[in-house]
C-alpha positions as CSV (number, residue, x, y, z in Angstrom):
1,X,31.7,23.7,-2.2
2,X,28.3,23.4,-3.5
3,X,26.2,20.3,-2.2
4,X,24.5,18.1,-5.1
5,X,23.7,14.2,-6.0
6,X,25.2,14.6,-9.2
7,X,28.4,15.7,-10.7
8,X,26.1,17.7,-13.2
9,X,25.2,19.8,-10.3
10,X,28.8,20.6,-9.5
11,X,29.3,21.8,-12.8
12,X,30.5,18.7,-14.6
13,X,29.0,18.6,-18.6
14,X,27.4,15.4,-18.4
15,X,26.3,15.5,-22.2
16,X,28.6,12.5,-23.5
17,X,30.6,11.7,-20.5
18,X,30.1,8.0,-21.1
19,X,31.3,8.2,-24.5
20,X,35.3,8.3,-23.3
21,X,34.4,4.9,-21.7
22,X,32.4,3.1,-23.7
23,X,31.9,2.3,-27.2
24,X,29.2,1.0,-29.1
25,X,29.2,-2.1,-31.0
26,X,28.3,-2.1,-34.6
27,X,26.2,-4.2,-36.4
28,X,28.2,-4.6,-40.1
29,X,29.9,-1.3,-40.1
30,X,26.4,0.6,-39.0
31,X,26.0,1.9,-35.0
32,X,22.4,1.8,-34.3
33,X,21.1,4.7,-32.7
34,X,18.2,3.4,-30.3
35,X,17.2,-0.3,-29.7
36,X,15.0,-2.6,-31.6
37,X,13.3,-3.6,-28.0
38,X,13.1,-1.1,-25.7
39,X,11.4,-2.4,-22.6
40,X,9.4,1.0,-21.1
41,X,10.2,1.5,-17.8
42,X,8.1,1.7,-14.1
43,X,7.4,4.5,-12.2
44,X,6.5,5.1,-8.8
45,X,5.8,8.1,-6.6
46,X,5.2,8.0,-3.3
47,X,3.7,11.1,-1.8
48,X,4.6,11.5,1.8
49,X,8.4,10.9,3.1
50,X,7.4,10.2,6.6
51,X,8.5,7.1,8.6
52,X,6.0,4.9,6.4
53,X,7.0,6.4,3.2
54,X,10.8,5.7,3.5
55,X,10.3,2.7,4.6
56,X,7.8,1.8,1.5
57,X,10.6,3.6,-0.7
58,X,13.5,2.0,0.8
59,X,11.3,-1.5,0.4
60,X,10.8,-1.2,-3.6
61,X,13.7,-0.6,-4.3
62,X,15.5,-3.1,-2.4
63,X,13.0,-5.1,-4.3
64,X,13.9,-4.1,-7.6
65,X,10.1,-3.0,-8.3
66,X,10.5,0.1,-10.5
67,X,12.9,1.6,-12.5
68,X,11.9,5.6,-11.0
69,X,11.1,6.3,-7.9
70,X,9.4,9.9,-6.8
71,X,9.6,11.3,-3.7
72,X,7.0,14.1,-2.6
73,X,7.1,16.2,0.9
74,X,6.4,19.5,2.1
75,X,9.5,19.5,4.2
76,X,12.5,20.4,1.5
77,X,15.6,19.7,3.2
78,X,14.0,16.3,5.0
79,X,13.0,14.9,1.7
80,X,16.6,15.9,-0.2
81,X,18.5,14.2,3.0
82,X,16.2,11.0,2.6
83,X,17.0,10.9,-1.2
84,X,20.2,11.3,-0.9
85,X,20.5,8.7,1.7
86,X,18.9,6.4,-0.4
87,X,21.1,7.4,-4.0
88,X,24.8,6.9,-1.5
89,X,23.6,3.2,-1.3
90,X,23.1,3.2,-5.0
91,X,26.4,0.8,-5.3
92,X,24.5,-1.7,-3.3
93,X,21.1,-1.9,-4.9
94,X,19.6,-2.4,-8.4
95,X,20.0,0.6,-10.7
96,X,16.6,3.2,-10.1
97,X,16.7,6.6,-10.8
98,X,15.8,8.6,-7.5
99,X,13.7,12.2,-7.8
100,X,12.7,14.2,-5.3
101,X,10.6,17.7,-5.0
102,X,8.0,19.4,-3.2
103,X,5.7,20.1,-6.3
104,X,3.6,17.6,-7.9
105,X,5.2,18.0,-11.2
106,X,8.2,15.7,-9.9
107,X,5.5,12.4,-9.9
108,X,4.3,13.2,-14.2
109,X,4.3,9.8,-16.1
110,X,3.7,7.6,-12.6
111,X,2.1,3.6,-13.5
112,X,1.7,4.2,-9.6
113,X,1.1,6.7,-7.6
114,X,1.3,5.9,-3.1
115,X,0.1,8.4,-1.0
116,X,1.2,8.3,2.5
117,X,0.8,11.3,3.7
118,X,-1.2,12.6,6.9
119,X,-0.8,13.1,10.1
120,X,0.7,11.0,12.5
121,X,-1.3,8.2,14.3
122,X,-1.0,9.0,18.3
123,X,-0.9,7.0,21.2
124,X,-4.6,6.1,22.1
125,X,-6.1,7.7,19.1
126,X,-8.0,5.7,17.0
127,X,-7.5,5.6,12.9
128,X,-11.1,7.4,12.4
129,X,-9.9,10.1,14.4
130,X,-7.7,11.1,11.4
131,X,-9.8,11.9,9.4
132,X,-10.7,15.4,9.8
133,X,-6.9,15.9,9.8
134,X,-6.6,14.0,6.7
135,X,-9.6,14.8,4.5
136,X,-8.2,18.7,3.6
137,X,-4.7,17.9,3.2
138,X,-5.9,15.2,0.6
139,X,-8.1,18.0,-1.2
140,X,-4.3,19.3,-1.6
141,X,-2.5,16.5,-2.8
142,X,-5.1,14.2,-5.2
143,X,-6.3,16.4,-7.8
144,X,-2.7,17.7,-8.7
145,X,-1.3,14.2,-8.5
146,X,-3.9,12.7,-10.8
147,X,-3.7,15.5,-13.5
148,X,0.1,14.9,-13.7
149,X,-0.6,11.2,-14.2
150,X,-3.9,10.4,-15.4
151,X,-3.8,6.8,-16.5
152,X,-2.1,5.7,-13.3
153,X,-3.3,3.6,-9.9
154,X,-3.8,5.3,-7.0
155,X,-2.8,3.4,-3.9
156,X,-3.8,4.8,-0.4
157,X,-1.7,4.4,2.5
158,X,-2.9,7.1,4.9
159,X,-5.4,6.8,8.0
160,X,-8.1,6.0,8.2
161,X,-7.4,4.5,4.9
162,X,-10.9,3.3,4.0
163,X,-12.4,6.9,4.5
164,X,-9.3,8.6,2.5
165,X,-9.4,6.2,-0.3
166,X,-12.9,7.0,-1.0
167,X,-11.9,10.7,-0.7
168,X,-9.0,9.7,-3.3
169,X,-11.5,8.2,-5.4
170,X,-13.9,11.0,-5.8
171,X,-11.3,13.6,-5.9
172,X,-9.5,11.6,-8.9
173,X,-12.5,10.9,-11.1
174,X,-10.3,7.9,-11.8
175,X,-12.3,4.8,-12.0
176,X,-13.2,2.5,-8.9
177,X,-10.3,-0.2,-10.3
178,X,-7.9,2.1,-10.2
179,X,-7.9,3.3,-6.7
180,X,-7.0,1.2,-4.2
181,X,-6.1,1.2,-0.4
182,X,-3.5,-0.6,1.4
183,X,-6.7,-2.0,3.5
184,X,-6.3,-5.2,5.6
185,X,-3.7,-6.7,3.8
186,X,-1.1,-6.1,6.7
187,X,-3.8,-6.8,9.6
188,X,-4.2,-10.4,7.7
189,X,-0.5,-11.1,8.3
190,X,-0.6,-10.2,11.3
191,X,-3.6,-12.2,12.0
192,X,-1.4,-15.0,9.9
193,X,1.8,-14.5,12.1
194,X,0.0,-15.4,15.7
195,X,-1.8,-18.0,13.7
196,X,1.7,-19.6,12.3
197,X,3.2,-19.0,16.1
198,X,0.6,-21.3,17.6
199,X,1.0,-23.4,15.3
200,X,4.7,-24.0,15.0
201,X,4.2,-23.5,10.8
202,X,5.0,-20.4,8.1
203,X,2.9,-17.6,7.8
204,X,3.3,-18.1,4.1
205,X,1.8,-21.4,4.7
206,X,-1.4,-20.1,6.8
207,X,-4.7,-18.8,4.7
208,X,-6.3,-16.1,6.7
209,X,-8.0,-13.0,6.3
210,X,-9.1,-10.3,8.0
211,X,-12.0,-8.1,6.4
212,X,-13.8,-4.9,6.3
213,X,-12.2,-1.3,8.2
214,X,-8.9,-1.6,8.7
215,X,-8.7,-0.7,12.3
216,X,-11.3,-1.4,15.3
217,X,-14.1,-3.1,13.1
218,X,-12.6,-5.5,11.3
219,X,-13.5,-9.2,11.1
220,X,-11.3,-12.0,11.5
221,X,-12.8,-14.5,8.9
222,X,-12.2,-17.9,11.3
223,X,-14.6,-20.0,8.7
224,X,-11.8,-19.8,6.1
225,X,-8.9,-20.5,8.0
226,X,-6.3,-23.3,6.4
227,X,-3.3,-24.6,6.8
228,X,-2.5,-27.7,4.5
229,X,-5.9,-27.5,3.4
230,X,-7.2,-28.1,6.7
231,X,-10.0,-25.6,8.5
232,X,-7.6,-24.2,11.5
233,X,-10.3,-23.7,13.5
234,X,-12.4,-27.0,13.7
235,X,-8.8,-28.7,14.8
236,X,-7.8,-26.0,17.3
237,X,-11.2,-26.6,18.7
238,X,-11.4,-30.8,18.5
239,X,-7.9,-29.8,20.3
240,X,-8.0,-27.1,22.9
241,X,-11.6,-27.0,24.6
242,X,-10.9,-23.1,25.4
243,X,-11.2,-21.8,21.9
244,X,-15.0,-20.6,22.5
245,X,-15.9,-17.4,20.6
246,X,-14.1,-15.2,23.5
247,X,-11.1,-16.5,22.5
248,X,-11.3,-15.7,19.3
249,X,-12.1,-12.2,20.0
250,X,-9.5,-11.7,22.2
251,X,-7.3,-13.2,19.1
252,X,-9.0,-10.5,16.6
253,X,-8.7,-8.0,19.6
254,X,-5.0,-8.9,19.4
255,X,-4.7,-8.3,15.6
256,X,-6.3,-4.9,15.9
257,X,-4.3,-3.6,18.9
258,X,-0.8,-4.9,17.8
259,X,-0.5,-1.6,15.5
260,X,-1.3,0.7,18.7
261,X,1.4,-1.6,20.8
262,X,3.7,-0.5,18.4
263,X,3.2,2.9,18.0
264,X,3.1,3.4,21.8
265,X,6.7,1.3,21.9
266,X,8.3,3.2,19.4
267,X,6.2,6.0,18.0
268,X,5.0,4.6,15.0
269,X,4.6,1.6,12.1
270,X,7.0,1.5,9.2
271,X,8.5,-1.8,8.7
272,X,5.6,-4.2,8.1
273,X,3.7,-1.2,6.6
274,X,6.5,-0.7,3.9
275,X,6.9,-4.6,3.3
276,X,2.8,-4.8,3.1
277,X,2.8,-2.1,0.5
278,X,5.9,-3.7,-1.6
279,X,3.8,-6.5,-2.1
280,X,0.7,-4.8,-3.1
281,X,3.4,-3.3,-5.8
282,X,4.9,-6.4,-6.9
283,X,1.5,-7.8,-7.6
284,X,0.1,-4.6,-9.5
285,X,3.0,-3.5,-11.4
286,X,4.0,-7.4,-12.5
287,X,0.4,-8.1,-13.0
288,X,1.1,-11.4,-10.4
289,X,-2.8,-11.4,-10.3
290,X,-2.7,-12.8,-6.8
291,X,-5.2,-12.2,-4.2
292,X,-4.8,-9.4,-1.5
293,X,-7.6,-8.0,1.0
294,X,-7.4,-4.3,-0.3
295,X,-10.0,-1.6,0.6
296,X,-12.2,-1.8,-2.5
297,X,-15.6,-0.3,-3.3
298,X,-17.9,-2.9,-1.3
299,X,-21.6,-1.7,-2.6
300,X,-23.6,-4.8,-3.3
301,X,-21.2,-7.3,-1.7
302,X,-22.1,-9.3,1.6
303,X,-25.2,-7.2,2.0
304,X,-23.8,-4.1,1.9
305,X,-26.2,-1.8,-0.2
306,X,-25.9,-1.1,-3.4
307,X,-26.2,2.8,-2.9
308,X,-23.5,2.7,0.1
309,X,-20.4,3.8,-2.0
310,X,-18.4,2.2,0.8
311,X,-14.7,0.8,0.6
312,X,-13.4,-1.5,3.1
313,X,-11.2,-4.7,2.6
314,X,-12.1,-7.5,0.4
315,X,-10.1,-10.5,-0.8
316,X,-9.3,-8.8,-4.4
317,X,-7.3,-10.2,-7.4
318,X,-4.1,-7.5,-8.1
319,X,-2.8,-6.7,-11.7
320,X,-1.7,-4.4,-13.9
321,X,-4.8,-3.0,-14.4
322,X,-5.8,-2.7,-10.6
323,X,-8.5,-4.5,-9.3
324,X,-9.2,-7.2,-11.7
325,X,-12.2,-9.1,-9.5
326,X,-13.3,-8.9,-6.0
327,X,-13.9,-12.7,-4.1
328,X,-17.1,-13.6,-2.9
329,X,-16.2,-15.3,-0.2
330,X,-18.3,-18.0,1.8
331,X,-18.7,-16.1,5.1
332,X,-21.0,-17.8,7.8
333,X,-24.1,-15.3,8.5
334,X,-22.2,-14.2,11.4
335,X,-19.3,-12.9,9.7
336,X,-21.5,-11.2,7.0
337,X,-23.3,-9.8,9.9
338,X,-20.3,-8.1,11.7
339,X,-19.2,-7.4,7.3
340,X,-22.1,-5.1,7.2
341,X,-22.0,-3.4,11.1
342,X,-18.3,-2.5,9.9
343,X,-19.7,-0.9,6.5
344,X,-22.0,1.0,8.5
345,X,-19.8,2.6,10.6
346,X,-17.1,3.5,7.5
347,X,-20.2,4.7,5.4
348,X,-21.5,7.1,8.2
349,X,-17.8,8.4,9.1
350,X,-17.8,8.7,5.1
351,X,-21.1,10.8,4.8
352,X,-20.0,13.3,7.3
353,X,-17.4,14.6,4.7
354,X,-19.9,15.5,2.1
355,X,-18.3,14.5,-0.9
C-alpha cells in the first residue's frame, strides 16, 4: 500500500469530503460563502530538522504559535519521518497544518522564517569554529528563503550565531529590524537558573542578563541583577564575603560552559534551545513587545563604533515588526569595557568572511 499523511495521497477525492458531515448554517435562507472576519493566519518555517529544529518545531506548536509550520532539510526521508511524527500527534495538539520539503518553495508566504541549520557543535570545539562550516551553506539557504518570503523576519539559530546572522543580514538585503539571532537569550536563563538555585526563588522572578557573543565572550551584567527589586549582588556580597570578582567569573565561566557540558553528556542542545526560540516567537509573532537579549546590530552602542556592523546580544524590545528598540542599559565601565573586547573579537571573525 502506498505510504502518505493524507487520505488525498491514497487516492481519496478530498474535494467536498466535509460536506457529508457538516452543513452550513444559513443566515435568513442565504449560505454565506466566505466569512465577514477572517483572521489571516501565521506562518513559520524552520530551516534545518536537526536535533534543535524538532525541538523548536515540536515547541511552537505545543505552544499554539502559528497556524503553518514549514519544515526544510536536505535529508528527504528524515524530514518526511519527523513530519509525520509530528502530524500522528495531531489529535493531541492544537490544529496547524504541517509541510515539509527539501526546496525552498515549501517556506513562500512565512511572517517567520528560523534557520537552524549548520553543522553540528563538537565536543571541545568552540561556536567560532563553525563558522567556516557555516558561512557557505548559508550562501545556500538565505537568498532563496528571502525571495520566497520577502516581507518576513529572519531569526538565526545556527553557530556561531552572531557571525551567521550578520551573514543572514547581508545576504537578505532585508532590513537590520528584521533579522534577528537567537543571541544570549538562552545563556541569560541560564545565568537566571543558577541565580534562582542559590537563591531558593523562580527564574521567572530573577532579572539578569548576559550580553555581547553568545559563547566564550560574553558578559554577565552583575550591576543589573534583581530580584524583588533588590541589586542581587550588593546582598550576596553584604552576605557571603567570597563573592570577590573570581567568583563571579567562575559563575559566568559556568554560564558559558554549561552548553559544552551538555553536548559532551548527550551529544548536543535541543530542549532549552527549542523553549528559548518559542519565546522569541511568542513575543514577535504576538507583538508581546517584551524585552529579550537578541544578537542585534550593536554599531554605536556601548562604544562600539559606529562603522563596526557588528551584531552581538543586546536587551531588545520584540514585536511584530522585529526589533522595535534596543536598551541602553547602565553598564559600569567595566562591563562596557569587556561589551567592546567582545565586539572586537565578533567584528574581526566577521571581517574575515568578506562580505
Amino acid at each position: 500500500m502506498k505510504k502518505a499523511s493524507s487520505l488525498s495521497e491514497l487516492g481519496f477525492d478530498a474535494n467536498g469530503a466535509s460536506s457529508g458531515f457538516f452543513r452550513p448554517v444559513t443566515d435568513g435562507g442565504v449560505t454565506p460563502t466566505s466569512p465577514h472576519h477572517r483572521r489571516r493566519l501565521t506562518k513559520v518555517s524552520v530551516i534545518g530538522a536537526g536535533n534543535v529544529g524538532m525541538a523548536i518545531a515540536q515547541t511552537i506548536l505545543t505552544r499554539d504559535l502559528a497556524d503553518e509550520i514549514a519544515l526544510v532539510d536536505a535529508l528527504p526521508d528524515k524530514l518526511r519521518g519527523e513530519m509525520l511524527d509530528l502530524q500522528h500527534a495531531a489529535a493531541f495538539l492544537p490544529r496547524t497544518r504541517l509541510v515539509s520539503g527539501t526546496d525552498m518553495s515549501v517556506t513562500r508566504g512565512s511572517d517567520l522564517a528560523i534557520v537552524t541549520a549548520g553543522a553540528r557543535q563538537i565536543p571541545g570545539e568552540t561556536r567560532l569554529d563553525l563558522l567556516q562550516r557555516n558561512v557557505a551553506l548559508f550562501r545556500k539557504i538565505v537568498p532563496p528563503l528571502a525571495e520566497q518570503s520577502p516581507d518576513a523576519l529572519l531569526l538565526v539559530v545556527s553557530n556561531p550565531v552572531d557571525v551567521l546572522t550578520h551573514v543572514a543580514w547581508k545576504l537578505s538585503g532585508f532590513p537590520a529590524t528584521r533579522v534577528i539571532g537567537s543571541g544570549t537569550n538562552l545563556d541569560s536563563s541560564r545565568f537566571r537558573f543558577l541565580l534562582a538555585e542559590h537563591l531558593g526563588a523562580n527564574a521567572q522572578d530573577v532579572q539578569a542578563y548576559m550580553v555581547g557573543e553568545h559563547g566564550d565572550s560574553s558578559v554577565a551584567v552583575w550591576s543589573t541583577v534583581s530580584v524583588a527589586g533588590m541589586p542581587v549582588l550588593k546582598t550576596l556580597r553584604d552576605s557571603h564575603s567570597s563573592f570577590g570578582e573570581e567568583a563571579l567569573e567562575g559563575i559566568r565561566r559556568a554560564v558559558v560552559d554549561s552548553a559544552y557540558e551538555v553536548i559532551g553528556l548527550k551529544g548536543y542542545t535541543s530542549w532549552a534551545i527549542g523553549y528559548s526560540v518559542a519565546n522569541l516567537v511568542s513575543s514577535l509573532l504576538r507583538d508581546q513587545r517584551r524585552i529579550h537579549p537578541v544578537s542585534v546590530l550593536a554599531a554605536g552602542f556601548h562604544g562600539i563604533p559606529d562603522d563596526q556592523e557588528v551584531f552581538l546580544s543586546l536587551p531588545a524590545r520584540l514585536g511584530r515588526a522585529g526589533i522595535l528598540g534596543v536598551a541602553d542599559m547602565e553598564l559600569t565601565e567595566e562591563e562596557a569595557r569587556r561589551l567592546r573586547r567582545s565586539a572586537k573579537t565578533l567584528w574581526e571573525n566577521t571581517q574575515l568572511l568578506g562580505l
